[in-house]
C-alpha positions as CSV (number, residue, x, y, z in Angstrom):
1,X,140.3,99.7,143.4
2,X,140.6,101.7,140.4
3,X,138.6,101.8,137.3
4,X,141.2,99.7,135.2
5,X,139.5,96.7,136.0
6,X,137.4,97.8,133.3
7,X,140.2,97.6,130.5
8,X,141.8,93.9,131.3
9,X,140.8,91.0,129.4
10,X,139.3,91.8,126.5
11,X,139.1,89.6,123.9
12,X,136.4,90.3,120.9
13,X,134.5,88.1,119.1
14,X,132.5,88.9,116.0
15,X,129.3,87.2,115.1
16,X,128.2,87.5,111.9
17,X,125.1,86.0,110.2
18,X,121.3,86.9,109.0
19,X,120.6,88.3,111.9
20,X,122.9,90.6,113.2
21,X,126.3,91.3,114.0
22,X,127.4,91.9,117.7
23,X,131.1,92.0,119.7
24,X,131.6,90.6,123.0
25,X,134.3,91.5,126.1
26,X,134.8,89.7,129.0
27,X,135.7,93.0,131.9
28,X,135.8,91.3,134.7
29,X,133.8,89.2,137.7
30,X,131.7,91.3,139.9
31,X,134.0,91.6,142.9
32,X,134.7,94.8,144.9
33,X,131.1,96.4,143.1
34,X,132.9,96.6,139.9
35,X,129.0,95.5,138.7
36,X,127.4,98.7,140.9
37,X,129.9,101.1,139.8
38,X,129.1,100.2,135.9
39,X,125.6,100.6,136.5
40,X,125.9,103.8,138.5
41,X,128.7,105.7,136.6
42,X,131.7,103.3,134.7
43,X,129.7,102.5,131.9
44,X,128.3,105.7,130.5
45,X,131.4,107.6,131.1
46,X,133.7,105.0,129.8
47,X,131.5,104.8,126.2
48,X,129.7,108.1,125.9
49,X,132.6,111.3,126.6
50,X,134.3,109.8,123.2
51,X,130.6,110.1,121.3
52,X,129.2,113.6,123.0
53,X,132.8,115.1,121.8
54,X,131.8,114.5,118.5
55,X,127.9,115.2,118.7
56,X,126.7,111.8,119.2
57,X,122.8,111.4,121.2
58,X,123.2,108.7,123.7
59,X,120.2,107.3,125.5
60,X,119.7,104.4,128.2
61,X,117.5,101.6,126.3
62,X,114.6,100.1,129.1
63,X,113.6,97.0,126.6
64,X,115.8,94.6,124.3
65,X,113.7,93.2,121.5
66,X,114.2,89.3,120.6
67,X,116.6,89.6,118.1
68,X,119.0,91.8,120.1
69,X,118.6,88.7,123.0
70,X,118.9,86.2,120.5
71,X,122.6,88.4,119.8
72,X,123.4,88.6,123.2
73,X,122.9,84.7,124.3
74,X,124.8,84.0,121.0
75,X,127.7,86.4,121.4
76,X,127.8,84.6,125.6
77,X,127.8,81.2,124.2
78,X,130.8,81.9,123.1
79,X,132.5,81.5,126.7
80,X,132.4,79.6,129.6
81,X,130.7,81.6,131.5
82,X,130.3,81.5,135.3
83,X,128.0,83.4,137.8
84,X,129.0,86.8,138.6
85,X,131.6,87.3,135.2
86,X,130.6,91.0,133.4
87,X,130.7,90.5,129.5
88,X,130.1,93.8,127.4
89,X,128.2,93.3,123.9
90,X,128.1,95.8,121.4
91,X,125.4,95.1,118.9
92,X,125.6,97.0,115.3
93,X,122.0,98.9,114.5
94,X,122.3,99.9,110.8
95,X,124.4,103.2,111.7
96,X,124.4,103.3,115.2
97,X,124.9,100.8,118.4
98,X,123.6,99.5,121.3
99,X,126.2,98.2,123.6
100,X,124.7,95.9,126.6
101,X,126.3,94.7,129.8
102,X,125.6,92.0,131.6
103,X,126.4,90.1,134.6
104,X,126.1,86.5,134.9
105,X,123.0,84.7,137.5
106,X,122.2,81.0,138.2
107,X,124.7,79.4,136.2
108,X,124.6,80.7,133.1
109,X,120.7,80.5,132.6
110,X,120.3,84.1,133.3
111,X,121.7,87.9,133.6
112,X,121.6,91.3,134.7
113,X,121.7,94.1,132.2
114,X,121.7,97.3,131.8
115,X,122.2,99.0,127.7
116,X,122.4,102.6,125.9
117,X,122.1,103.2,122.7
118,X,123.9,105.3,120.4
Protein backbone atom coordinates (compact mmCIF):
# COMPACT_ATOMS: atom_id res chain seq x y z
CA UNK A 1 0.00 0.00 0.00
CA UNK A 2 1.23 3.34 -0.98
CA UNK A 3 0.64 6.71 0.31
CA UNK A 4 -2.02 7.71 -2.44
CA UNK A 5 -4.66 6.54 -0.42
CA UNK A 6 -4.25 9.82 1.04
CA UNK A 7 -5.16 11.89 -2.17
CA UNK A 8 -8.58 9.94 -3.33
CA UNK A 9 -11.86 11.19 -2.46
CA UNK A 10 -11.73 14.45 -1.60
CA UNK A 11 -14.50 16.45 -1.69
CA UNK A 12 -14.51 20.08 0.32
CA UNK A 13 -17.01 21.59 2.00
CA UNK A 14 -16.87 25.17 3.30
CA UNK A 15 -18.64 26.28 6.44
CA UNK A 16 -19.14 29.64 6.91
CA UNK A 17 -20.88 31.49 9.68
CA UNK A 18 -20.22 33.54 13.13
CA UNK A 19 -18.19 31.32 14.28
CA UNK A 20 -15.61 30.10 12.06
CA UNK A 21 -14.88 28.84 8.88
CA UNK A 22 -13.50 25.29 8.44
CA UNK A 23 -12.97 22.68 5.13
CA UNK A 24 -13.53 19.10 5.35
CA UNK A 25 -11.98 15.82 3.22
CA UNK A 26 -13.07 12.47 3.47
CA UNK A 27 -9.12 10.32 2.85
CA UNK A 28 -10.11 7.30 3.37
CA UNK A 29 -11.34 4.31 6.03
CA UNK A 30 -8.78 3.11 8.40
CA UNK A 31 -7.83 -0.08 6.65
CA UNK A 32 -4.22 -1.37 6.13
CA UNK A 33 -3.02 1.44 9.22
CA UNK A 34 -3.66 4.09 6.86
CA UNK A 35 -4.85 5.76 10.52
CA UNK A 36 -1.19 4.72 12.19
CA UNK A 37 0.79 5.84 9.36
CA UNK A 38 -1.05 9.47 9.50
CA UNK A 39 -0.40 9.76 12.99
CA UNK A 40 3.18 8.48 12.91
CA UNK A 41 4.50 10.25 9.62
CA UNK A 42 1.67 10.89 6.52
CA UNK A 43 0.26 13.78 8.02
CA UNK A 44 3.06 16.07 8.85
CA UNK A 45 4.95 15.37 5.85
CA UNK A 46 2.02 15.54 3.51
CA UNK A 47 1.01 19.34 4.98
CA UNK A 48 4.22 20.78 6.43
CA UNK A 49 7.35 20.23 3.57
CA UNK A 50 5.06 22.79 1.35
CA UNK A 51 5.00 25.43 4.56
CA UNK A 52 8.79 24.94 6.05
CA UNK A 53 9.88 25.69 2.14
CA UNK A 54 8.50 28.86 2.60
CA UNK A 55 9.40 29.59 6.39
CA UNK A 56 6.26 28.56 7.95
CA UNK A 57 6.49 27.35 12.11
CA UNK A 58 4.38 24.27 12.36
CA UNK A 59 3.58 22.86 15.73
CA UNK A 60 1.42 19.73 17.00
CA UNK A 61 -1.67 21.31 18.97
CA UNK A 62 -2.40 18.89 22.48
CA UNK A 63 -5.99 20.70 23.18
CA UNK A 64 -8.87 21.90 20.82
CA UNK A 65 -10.92 24.64 22.41
CA UNK A 66 -14.90 24.56 22.09
CA UNK A 67 -15.30 26.49 19.22
CA UNK A 68 -12.74 24.64 17.14
CA UNK A 69 -15.06 21.22 18.23
CA UNK A 70 -18.09 22.93 17.68
CA UNK A 71 -16.16 23.41 13.73
CA UNK A 72 -15.20 20.07 13.58
CA UNK A 73 -18.65 18.21 14.61
CA UNK A 74 -20.25 20.74 12.19
CA UNK A 75 -17.87 20.37 9.23
CA UNK A 76 -18.60 15.95 10.08
CA UNK A 77 -22.23 16.48 10.00
CA UNK A 78 -21.91 17.14 6.79
CA UNK A 79 -21.45 13.25 5.89
CA UNK A 80 -22.65 10.03 6.66
CA UNK A 81 -20.17 9.08 8.49
CA UNK A 82 -19.29 5.48 9.60
CA UNK A 83 -16.87 4.00 12.16
CA UNK A 84 -13.38 3.87 11.10
CA UNK A 85 -13.75 6.70 7.86
CA UNK A 86 -10.63 9.43 8.32
CA UNK A 87 -12.02 13.08 7.43
CA UNK A 88 -9.30 15.97 7.39
CA UNK A 89 -10.58 19.54 8.67
CA UNK A 90 -8.77 22.47 8.11
CA UNK A 91 -10.04 25.28 10.33
CA UNK A 92 -9.03 29.09 9.38
CA UNK A 93 -7.28 30.96 12.63
CA UNK A 94 -7.27 34.71 11.51
CA UNK A 95 -3.85 34.23 9.34
CA UNK A 96 -2.91 30.92 10.08
CA UNK A 97 -4.52 27.14 10.29
CA UNK A 98 -5.12 24.31 12.23
CA UNK A 99 -5.87 21.37 10.21
CA UNK A 100 -7.31 18.28 12.40
CA UNK A 101 -7.72 14.64 11.56
CA UNK A 102 -9.90 12.44 12.76
CA UNK A 103 -11.04 8.95 12.66
CA UNK A 104 -14.45 7.86 13.33
CA UNK A 105 -15.50 5.58 16.95
CA UNK A 106 -18.89 4.25 18.11
CA UNK A 107 -20.96 5.24 15.43
CA UNK A 108 -20.50 8.51 14.92
CA UNK A 109 -20.68 9.74 18.62
CA UNK A 110 -17.04 10.02 18.85
CA UNK A 111 -13.34 10.27 17.23
CA UNK A 112 -9.77 10.04 17.29
CA UNK A 113 -7.65 13.10 16.52
CA UNK A 114 -4.60 14.22 16.17
CA UNK A 115 -3.99 18.36 14.82
CA UNK A 116 -0.90 20.90 14.01
CA UNK A 117 -1.10 24.23 13.72
CA UNK A 118 0.34 26.49 11.31
Amino acid sequence: MGKEYLYLNIIIIMKKDGRGEAAIAYLCNDANGAWEILQSEGAYNMTSQNFREKGVTIWRVEKLSEREWWLIWSALGEYNTANKEIYQIGIKKGRGLLCVWVRIQNNGKSVNWFAYGY
